[in-house]
BAFI-3210 file (N, C-alpha, C; in Angstrom, 3 decimals, decimal comma, padded with zeros to 6 digits):
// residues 100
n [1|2|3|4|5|6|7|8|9|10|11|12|13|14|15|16|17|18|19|20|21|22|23|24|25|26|27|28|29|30|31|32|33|34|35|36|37|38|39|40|41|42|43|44|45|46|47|48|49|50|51|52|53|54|55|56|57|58|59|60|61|62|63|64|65|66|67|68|69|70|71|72|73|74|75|76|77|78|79|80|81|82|83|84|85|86|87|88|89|90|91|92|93|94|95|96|97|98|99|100]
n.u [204,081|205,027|207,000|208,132|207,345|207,912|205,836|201,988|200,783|199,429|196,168|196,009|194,681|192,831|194,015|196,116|197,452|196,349|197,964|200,390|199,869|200,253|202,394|203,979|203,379|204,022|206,783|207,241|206,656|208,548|211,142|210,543|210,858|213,349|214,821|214,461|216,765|219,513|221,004|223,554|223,625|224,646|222,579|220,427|221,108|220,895|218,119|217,362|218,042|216,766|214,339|214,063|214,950|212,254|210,590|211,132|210,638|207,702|206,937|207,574|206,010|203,142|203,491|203,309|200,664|199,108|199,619|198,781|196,173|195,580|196,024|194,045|191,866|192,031|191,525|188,934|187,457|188,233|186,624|184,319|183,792|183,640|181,754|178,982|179,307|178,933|176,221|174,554|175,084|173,059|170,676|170,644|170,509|168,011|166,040|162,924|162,950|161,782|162,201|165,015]
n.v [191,526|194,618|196,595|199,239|201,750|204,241|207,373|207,612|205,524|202,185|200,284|198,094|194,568|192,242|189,554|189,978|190,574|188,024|185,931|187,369|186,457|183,547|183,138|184,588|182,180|179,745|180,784|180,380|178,552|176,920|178,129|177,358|174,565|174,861|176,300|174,129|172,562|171,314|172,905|174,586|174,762|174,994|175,790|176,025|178,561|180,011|179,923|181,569|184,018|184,122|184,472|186,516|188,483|187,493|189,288|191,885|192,124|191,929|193,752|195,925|195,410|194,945|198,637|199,635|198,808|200,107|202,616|202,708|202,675|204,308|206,777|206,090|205,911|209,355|210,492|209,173|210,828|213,502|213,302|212,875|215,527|216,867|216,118|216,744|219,244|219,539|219,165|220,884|222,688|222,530|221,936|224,427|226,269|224,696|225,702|227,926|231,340|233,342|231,992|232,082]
n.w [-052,717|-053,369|-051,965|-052,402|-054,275|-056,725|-057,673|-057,587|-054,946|-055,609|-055,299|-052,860|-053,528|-052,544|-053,045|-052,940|-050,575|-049,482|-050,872|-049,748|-047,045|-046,937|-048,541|-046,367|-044,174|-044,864|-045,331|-042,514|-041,175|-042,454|-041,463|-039,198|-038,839|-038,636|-037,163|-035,171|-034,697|-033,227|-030,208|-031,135|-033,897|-037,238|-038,757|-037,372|-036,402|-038,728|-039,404|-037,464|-037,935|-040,776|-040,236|-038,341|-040,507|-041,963|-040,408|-040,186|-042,851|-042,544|-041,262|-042,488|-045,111|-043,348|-042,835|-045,701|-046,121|-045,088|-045,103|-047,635|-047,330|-045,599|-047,267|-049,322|-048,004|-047,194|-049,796|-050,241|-047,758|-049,159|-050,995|-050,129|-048,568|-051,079|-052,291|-050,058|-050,603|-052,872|-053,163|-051,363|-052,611|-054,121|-053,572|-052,562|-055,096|-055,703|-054,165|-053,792|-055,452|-053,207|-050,850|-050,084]
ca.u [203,666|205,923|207,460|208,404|207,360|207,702|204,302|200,843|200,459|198,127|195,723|196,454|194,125|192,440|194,057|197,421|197,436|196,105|198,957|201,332|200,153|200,065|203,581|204,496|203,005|204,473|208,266|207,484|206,885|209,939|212,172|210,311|211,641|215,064|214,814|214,275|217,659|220,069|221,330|224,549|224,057|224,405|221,212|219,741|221,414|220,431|217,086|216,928|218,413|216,094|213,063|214,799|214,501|210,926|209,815|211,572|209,669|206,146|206,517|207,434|204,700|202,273|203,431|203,207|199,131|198,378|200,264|197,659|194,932|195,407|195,777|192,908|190,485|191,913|190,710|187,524|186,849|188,056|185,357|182,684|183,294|183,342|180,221|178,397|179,631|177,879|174,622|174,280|174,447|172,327|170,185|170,329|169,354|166,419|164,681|162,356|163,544|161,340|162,665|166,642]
ca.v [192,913|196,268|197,797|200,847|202,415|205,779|207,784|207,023|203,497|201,059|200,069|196,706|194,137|191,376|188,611|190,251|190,086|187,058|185,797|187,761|185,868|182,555|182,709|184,405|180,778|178,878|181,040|180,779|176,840|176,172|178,271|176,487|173,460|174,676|176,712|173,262|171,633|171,425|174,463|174,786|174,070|176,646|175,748|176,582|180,096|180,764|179,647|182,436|185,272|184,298|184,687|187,948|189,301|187,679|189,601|192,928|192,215|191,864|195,003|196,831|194,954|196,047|199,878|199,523|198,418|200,978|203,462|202,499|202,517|206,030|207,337|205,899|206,864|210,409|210,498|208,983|211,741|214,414|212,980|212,974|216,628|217,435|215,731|217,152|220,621|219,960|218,329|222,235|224,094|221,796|222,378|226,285|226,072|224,510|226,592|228,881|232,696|233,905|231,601|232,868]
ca.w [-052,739|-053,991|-050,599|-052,622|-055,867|-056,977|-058,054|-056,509|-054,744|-056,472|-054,319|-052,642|-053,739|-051,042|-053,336|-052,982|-049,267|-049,033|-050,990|-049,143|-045,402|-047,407|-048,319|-044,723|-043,535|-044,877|-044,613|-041,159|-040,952|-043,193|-040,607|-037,431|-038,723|-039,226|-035,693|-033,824|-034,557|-032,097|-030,102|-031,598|-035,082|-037,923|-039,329|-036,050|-036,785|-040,015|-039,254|-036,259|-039,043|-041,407|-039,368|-038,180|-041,583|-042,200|-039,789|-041,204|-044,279|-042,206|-040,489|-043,846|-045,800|-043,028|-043,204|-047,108|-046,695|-043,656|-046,169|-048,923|-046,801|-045,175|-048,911|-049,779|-046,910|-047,244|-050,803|-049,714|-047,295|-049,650|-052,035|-049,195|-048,673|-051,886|-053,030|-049,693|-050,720|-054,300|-052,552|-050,498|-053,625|-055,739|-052,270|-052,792|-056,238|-055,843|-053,181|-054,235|-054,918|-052,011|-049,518|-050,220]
c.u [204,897|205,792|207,879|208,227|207,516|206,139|202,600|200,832|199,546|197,424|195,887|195,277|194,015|193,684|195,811|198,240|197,048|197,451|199,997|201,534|200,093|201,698|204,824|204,419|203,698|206,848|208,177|207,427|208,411|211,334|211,621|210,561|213,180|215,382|214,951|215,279|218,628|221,059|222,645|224,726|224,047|223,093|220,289|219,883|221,191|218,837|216,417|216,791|217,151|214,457|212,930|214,239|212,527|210,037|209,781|211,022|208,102|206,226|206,672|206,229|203,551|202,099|203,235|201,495|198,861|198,917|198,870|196,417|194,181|195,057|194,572|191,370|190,484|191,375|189,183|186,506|186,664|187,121|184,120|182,724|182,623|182,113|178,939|178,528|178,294|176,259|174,215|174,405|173,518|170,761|169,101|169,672|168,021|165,198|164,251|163,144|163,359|161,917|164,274|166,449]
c.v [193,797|196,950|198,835|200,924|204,201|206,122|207,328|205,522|203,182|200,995|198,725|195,817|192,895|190,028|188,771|189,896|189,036|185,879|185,891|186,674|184,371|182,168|183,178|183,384|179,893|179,625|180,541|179,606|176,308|176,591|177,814|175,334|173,559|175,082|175,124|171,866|171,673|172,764|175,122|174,980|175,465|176,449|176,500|178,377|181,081|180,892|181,013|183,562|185,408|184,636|186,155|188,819|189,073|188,538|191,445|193,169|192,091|193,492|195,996|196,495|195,910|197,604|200,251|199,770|199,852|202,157|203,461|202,933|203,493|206,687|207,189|206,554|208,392|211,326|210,056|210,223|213,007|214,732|213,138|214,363|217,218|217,098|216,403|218,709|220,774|219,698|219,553|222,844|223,194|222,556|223,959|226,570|226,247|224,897|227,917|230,382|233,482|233,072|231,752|234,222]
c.w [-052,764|-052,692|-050,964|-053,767|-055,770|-057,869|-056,754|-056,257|-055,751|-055,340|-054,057|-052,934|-052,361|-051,181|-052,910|-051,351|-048,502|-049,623|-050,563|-047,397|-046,087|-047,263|-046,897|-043,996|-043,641|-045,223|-043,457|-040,846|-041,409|-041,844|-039,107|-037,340|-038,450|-037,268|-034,976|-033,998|-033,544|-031,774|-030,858|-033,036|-035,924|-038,680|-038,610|-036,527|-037,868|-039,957|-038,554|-037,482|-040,515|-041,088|-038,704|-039,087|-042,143|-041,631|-040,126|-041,967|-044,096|-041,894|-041,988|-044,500|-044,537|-042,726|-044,306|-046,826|-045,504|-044,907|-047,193|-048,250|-046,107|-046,262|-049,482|-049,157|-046,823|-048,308|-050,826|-049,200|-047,952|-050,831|-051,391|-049,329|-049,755|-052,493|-051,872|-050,343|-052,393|-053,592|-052,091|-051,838|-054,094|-054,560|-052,799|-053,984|-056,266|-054,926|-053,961|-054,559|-053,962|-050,740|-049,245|-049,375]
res [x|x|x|x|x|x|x|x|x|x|x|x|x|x|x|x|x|x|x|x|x|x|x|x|x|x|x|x|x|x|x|x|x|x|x|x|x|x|x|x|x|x|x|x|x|x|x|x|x|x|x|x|x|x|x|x|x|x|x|x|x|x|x|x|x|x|x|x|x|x|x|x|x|x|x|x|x|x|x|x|x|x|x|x|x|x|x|x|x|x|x|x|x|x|x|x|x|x|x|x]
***
């Protein structure tokens, strides 16, 4: 998934995020092997750093989708108003002229 574009987001798709925690799974197995070599080792250390940054790249990824997802619901709502707003005239319309 695209942690930064310029213009309007896309909207994130289910398949995209399901992709995204798929290959977080298995980053995160590959460096829990590397994590559990002995304390000293530089594997050990790269292992830590890289897990460091995976995690860097979760918390961005999930401000990216919460990002999308605000955007989206705020367009949602500004569609609810606006379609109640038409629903009250259509409303007014159609009442009689004596009951206005």
């Amino acid at each position: 998934m695209s942690t930064s574009s310029p213009g309007p987001a896309k909207p994130i798709t289910p398949e995209q995020v399901e992709d995204w925690i798929a290959t977080a799974r298995r980053k995160r197995l590959e460096l829990h092997l590397l994590a559990t070599e002995p304390w000293n080792s530089t594997r050990r250390h790269d292992a830590f750093m890289h897990m460091s940054e995976l995690l860097k790249e979760a918390i961005e990824e999930v401000r990216v989708i919460s990002a999308s997802l605000r955007e989206g619901s705020e367009e949602l709502r500004a569609k609810a108003s606006r379609l109640r707003e038409y629903s009250e005239c259509l409303q007014d319309d159609s009442q009689p002229r004596e009951e206005r």
